[in-house]
DODODO-600065 format. One line per field, with one value per atom (N, C-alpha, C, CB): residue in one letter; x, y, z. Coordinates in nm, 4 decimals. Glycine has a CB too. Example, Ala and Ser with C-alpha at 12.3 -4.5 7.8 and 13.67 -1.06 7.14 Angstrom:
2
aa [A	A	A	A	S	S	S	S]
px [1.3190	1.2300	1.3200	1.1308	1.2850	1.3670	1.2900	1.4084]
py [-0.5690	-0.4500	-0.3300	-0.4473	-0.2250	-0.1060	0.0030	-0.0598]
pz [0.7800	0.7800	0.7800	0.9046	0.7080	0.7140	0.7870	0.5725]
This chain:
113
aa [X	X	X	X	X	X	X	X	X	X	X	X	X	X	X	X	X	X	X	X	X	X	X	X	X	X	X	X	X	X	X	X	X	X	X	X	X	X	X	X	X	X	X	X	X	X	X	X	X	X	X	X	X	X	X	X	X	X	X	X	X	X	X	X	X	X	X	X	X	X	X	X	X	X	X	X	X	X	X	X	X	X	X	X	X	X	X	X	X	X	X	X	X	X	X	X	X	X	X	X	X	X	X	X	X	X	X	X	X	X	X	X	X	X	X	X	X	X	X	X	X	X	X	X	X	X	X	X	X	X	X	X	X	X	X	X	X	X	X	X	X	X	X	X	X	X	X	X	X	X	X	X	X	X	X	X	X	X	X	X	X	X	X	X	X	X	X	X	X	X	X	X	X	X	X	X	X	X	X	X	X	X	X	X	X	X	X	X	X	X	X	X	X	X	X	X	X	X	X	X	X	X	X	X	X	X	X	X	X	X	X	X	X	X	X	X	X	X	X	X	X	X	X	X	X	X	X	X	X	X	X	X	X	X	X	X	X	X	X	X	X	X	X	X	X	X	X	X	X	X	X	X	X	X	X	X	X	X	X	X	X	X	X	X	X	X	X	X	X	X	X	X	X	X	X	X	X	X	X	X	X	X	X	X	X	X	X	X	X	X	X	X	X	X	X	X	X	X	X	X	X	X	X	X	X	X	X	X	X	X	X	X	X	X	X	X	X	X	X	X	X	X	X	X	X	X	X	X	X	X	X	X	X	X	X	X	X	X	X	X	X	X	X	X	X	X	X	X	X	X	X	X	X	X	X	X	X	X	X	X	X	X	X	X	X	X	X	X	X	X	X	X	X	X	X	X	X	X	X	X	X	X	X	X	X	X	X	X	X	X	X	X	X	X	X	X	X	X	X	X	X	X	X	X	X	X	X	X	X	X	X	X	X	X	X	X	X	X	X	X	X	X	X	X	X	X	X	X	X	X	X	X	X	X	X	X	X	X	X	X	X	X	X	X	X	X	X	X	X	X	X	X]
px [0.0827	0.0000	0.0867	-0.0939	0.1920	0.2795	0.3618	0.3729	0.3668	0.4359	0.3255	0.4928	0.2233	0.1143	0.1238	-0.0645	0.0763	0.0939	0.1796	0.0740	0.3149	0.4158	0.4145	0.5286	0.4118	0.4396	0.3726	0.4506	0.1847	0.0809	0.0930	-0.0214	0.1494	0.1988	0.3045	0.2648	0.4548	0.5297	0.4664	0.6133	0.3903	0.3353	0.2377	0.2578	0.1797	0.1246	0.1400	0.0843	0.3103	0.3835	0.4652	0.4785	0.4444	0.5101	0.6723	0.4751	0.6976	0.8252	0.8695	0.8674	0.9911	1.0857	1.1484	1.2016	1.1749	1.2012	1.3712	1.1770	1.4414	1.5645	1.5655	1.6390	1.4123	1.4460	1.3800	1.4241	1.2416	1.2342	1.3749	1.1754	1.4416	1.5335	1.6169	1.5967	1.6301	1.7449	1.7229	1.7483	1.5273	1.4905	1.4793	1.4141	1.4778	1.5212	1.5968	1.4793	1.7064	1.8198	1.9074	1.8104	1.7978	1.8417	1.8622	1.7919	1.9051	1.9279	1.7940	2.0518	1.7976	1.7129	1.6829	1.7525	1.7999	1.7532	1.6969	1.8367	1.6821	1.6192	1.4884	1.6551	1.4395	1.2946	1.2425	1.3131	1.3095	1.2665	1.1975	1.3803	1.3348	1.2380	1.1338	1.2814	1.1495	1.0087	0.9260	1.0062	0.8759	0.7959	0.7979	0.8184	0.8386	0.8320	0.7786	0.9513	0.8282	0.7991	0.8795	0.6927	1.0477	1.0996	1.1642	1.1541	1.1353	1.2143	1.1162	1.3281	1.1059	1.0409	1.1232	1.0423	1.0783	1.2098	1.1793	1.2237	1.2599	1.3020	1.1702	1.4026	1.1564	1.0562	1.0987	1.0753	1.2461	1.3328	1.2851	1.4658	1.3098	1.3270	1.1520	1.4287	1.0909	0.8989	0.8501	0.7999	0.9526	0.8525	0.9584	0.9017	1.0226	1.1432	1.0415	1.3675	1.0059	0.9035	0.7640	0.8604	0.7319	0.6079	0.6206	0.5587	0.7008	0.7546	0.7874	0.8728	0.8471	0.9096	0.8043	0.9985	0.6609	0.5304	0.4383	0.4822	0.4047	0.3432	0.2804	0.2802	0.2526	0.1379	0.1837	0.1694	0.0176	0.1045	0.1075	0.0285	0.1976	0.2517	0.0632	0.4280	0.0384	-0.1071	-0.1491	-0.2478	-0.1081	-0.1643	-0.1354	-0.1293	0.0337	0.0792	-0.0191	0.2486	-0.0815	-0.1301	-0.2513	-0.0748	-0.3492	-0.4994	-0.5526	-0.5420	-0.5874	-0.6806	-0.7665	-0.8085	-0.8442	-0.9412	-0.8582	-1.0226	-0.8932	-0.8454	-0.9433	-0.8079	-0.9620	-1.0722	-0.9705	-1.1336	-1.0427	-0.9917	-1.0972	-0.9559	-1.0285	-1.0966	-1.0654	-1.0701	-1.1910	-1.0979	-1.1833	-1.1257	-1.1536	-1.1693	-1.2033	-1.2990	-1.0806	-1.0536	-1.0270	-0.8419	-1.0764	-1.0846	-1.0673	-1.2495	-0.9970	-0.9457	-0.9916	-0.7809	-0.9694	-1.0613	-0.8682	-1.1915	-0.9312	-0.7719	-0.7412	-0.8361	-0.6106	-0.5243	-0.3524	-0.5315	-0.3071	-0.1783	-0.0765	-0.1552	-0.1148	0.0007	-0.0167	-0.0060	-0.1050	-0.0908	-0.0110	-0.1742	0.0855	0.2036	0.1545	0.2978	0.2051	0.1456	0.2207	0.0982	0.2855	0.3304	0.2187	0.4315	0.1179	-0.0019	-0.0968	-0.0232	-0.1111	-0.1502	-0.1610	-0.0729	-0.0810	-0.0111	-0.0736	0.1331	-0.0622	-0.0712	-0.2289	-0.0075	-0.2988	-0.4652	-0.5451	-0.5389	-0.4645	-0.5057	-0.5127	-0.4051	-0.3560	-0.3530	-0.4024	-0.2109	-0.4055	-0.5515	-0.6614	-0.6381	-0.7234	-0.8465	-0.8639	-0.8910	-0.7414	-0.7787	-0.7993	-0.6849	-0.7009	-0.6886	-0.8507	-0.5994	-0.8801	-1.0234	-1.1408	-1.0510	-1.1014	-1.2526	-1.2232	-1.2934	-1.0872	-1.0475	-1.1305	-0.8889	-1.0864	-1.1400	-1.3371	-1.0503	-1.3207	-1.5117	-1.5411	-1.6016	-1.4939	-1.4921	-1.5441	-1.3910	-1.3953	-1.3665	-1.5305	-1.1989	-1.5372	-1.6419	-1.7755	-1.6622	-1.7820	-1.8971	-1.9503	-1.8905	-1.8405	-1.8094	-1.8434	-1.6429	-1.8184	-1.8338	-1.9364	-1.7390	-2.0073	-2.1462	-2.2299	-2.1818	-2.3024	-2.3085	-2.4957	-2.2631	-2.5280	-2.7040	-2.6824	-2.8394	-2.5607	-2.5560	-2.6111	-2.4547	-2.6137	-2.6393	-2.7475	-2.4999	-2.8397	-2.9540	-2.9792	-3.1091	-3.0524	-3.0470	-3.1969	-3.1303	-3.1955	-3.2967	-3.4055	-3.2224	-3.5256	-3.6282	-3.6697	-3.7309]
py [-0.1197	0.0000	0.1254	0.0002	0.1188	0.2101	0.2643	0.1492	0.1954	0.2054	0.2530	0.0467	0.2060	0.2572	0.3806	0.1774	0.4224	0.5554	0.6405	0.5824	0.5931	0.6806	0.7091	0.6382	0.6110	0.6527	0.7207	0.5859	0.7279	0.8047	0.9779	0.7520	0.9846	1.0943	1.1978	1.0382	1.0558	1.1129	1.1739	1.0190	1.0749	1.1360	1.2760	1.0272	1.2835	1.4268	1.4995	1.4594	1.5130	1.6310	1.6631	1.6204	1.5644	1.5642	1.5362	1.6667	1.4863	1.4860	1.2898	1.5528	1.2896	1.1586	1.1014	1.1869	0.9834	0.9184	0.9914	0.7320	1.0281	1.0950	1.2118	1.1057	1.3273	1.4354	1.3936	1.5599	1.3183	1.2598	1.2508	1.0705	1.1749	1.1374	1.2776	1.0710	1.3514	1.4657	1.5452	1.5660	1.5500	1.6246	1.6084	1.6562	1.4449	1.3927	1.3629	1.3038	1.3870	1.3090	1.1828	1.3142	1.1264	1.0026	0.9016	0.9589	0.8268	0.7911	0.7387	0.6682	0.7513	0.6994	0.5534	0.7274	0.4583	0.3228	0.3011	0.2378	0.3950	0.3911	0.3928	0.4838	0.5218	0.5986	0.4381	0.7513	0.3637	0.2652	0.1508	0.2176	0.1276	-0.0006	0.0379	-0.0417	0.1449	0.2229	0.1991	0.3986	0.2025	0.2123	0.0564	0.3270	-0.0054	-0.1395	-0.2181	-0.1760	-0.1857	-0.2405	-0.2961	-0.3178	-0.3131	-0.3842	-0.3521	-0.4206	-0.2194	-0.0978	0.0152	-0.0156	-0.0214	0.0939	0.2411	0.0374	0.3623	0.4701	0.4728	0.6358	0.5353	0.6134	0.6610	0.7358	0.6848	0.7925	0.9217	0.7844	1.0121	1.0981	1.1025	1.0557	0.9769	1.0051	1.0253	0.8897	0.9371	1.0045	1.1162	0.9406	1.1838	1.3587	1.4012	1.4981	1.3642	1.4610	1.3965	1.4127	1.3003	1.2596	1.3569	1.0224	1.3276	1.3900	1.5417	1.3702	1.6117	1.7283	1.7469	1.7347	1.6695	1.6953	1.7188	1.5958	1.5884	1.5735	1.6296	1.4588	1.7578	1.8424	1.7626	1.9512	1.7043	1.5855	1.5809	1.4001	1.5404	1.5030	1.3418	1.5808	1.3136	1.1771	1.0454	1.1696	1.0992	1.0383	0.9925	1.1929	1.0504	0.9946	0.8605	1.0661	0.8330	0.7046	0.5783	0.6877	0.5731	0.5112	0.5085	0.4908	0.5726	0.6048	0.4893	0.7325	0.4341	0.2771	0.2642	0.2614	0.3267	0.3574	0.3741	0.5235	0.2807	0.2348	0.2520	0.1009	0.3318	0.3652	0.3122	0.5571	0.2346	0.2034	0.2440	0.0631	0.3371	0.3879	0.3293	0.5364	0.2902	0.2216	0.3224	-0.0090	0.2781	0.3451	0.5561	0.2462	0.5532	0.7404	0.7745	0.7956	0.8776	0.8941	1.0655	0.8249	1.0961	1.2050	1.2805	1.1829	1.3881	1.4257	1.4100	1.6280	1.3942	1.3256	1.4903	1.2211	1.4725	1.5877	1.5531	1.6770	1.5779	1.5372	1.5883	1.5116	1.7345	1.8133	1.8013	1.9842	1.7258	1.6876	1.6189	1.6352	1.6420	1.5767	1.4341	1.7085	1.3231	1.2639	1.2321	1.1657	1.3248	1.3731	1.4362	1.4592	1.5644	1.5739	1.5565	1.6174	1.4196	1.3173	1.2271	1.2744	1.1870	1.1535	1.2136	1.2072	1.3586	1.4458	1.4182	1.6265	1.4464	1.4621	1.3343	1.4862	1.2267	1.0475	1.0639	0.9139	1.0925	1.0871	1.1872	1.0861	1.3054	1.4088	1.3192	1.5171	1.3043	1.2611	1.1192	1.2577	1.0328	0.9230	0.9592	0.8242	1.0384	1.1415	1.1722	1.3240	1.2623	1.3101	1.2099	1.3977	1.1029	0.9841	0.9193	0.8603	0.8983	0.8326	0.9320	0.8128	1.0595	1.1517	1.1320	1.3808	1.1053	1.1001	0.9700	1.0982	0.8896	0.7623	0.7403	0.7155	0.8241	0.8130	0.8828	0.9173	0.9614	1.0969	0.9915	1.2415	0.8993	0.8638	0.7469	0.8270	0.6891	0.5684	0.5996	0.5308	0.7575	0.8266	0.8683	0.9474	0.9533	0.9551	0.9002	1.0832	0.7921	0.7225	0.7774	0.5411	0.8178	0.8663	1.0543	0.8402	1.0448	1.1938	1.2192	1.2320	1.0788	1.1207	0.9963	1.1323	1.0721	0.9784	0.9604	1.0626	0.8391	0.8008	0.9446	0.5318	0.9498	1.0547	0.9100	1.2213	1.0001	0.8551	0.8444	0.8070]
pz [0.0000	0.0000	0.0000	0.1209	0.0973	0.0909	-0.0787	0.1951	-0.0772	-0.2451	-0.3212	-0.3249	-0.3525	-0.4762	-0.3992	-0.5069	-0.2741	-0.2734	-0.2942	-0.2039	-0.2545	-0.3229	-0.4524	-0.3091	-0.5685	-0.6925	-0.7260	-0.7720	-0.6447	-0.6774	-0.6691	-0.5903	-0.5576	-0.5005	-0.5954	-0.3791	-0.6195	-0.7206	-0.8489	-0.7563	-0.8804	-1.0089	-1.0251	-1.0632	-0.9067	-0.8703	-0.8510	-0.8237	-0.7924	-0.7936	-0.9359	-0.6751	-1.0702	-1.1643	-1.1677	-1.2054	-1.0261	-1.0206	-1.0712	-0.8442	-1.1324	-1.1523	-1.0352	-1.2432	-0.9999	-0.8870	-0.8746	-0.9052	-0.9841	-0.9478	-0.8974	-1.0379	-0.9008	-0.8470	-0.7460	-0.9045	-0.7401	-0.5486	-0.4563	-0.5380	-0.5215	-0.4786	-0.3821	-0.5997	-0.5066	-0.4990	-0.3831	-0.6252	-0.3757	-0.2803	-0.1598	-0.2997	-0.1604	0.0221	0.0421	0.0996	-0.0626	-0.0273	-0.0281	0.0367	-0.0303	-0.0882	-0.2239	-0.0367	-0.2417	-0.4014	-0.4503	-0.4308	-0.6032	-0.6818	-0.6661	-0.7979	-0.6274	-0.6009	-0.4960	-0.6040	-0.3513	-0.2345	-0.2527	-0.1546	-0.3673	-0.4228	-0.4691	-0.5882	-0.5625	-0.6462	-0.5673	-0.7254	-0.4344	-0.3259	-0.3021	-0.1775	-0.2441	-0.1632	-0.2602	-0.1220	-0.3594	-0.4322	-0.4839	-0.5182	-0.5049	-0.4983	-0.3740	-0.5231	-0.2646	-0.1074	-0.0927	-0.0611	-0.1351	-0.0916	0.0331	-0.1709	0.0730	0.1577	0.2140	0.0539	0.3508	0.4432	0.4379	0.6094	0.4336	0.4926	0.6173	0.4374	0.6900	0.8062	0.8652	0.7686	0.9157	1.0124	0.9706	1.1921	0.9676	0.8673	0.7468	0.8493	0.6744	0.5626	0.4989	0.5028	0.5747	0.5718	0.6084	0.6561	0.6565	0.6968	0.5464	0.9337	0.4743	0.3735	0.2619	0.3646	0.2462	0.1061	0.1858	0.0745	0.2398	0.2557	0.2169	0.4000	0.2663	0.2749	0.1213	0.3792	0.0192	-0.0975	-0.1797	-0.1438	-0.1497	-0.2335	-0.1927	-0.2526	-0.1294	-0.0405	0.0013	-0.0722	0.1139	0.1248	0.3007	0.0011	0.3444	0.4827	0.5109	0.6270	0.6099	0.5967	0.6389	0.7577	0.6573	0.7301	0.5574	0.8408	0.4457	0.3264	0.2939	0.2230	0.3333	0.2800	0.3485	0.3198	0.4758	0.5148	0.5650	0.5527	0.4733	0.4680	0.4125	0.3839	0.4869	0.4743	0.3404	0.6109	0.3107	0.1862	0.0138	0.2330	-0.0385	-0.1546	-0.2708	-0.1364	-0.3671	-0.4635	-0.5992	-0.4592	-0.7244	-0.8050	-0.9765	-0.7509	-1.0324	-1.1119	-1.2969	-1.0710	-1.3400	-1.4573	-1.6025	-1.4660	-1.7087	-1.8172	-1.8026	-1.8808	-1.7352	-1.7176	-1.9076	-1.5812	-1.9696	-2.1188	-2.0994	-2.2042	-2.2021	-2.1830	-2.3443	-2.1366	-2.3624	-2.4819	-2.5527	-2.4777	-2.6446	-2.7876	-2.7898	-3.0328	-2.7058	-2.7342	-2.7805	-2.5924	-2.8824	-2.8884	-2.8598	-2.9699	-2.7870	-2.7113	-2.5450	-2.7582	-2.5377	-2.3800	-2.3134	-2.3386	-2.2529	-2.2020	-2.0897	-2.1169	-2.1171	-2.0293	-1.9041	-2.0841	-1.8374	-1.7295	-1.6429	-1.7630	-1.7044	-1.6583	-1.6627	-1.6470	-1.7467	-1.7622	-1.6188	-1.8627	-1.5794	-1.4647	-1.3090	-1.4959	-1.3614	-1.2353	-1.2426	-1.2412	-1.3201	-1.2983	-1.2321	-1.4528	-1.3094	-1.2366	-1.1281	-1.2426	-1.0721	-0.8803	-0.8216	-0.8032	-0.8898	-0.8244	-0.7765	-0.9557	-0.9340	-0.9297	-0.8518	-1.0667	-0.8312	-0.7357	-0.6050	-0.7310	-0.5644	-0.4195	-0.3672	-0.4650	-0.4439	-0.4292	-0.4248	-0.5395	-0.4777	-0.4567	-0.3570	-0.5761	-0.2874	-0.1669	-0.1108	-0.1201	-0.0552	0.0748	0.0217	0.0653	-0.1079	-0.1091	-0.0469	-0.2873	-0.0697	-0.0284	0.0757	-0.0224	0.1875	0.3312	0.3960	0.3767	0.3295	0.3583	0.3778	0.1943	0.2606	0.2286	0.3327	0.0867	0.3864	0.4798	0.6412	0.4639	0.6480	0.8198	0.8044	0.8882	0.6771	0.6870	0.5725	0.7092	0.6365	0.5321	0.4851	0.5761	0.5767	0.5440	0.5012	0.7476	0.4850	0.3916	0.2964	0.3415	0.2013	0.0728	0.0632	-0.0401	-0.0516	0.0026	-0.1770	0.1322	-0.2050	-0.3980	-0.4240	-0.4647	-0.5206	-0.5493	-0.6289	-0.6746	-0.5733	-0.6678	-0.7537	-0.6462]
């Protein structure tokens, strides 16, 4: 879990696992376990990713898992898919907290008839 969130994260800040890297300090093959799971960081080195991916550390391990499939984008061929990238883990971000939202109150929202 830890890992999908990281890369999710990376990719939302538009940043490459070498400038993750650069920005906590640590090497690109460290960024790579982590994101694999083969490798916990630090307690350190989790406030410096959190800190790098504006994010606070309570994200990597937010229980609620939303999985979104056929996302379609209007055919643009100058769209970089870097923010490409960035809009996915937005937009996954945001259906988790709807998710979470939807789970604590669950008679919020009521079907219309």
């Amino acid at each position: 879990m830890f890992g999908e969130r990281l890369v999710r994260a990376r990719k939302a800040a538009g940043l490459s696992m070498s400038a993750l890297a650069t920005k906590v300090g640590v090497s690109a093959n460290a960024i790579k376990k982590y994101e694999h799971g083969a490798n916990m960081p630090s307690s350190g080195n989790l406030l410096k990713l959190a800190k790098a991916l504006n994010i606070r550390t309570e994200y990597f391990f937010r229980p609620v898992k939303v999985e979104l499939k056929g996302i379609e984008y209007r055919k643009r061929a100058n769209t970089p898919q870097k923010l490409i990238n960035q809009i996915n883990a937005n937009v996954m971000d945001q259906a988790e907290r709807w998710s979470e939202l939807l789970n604590l109150y669950p008679d919020s929202v009521k079907p219309v008839p």
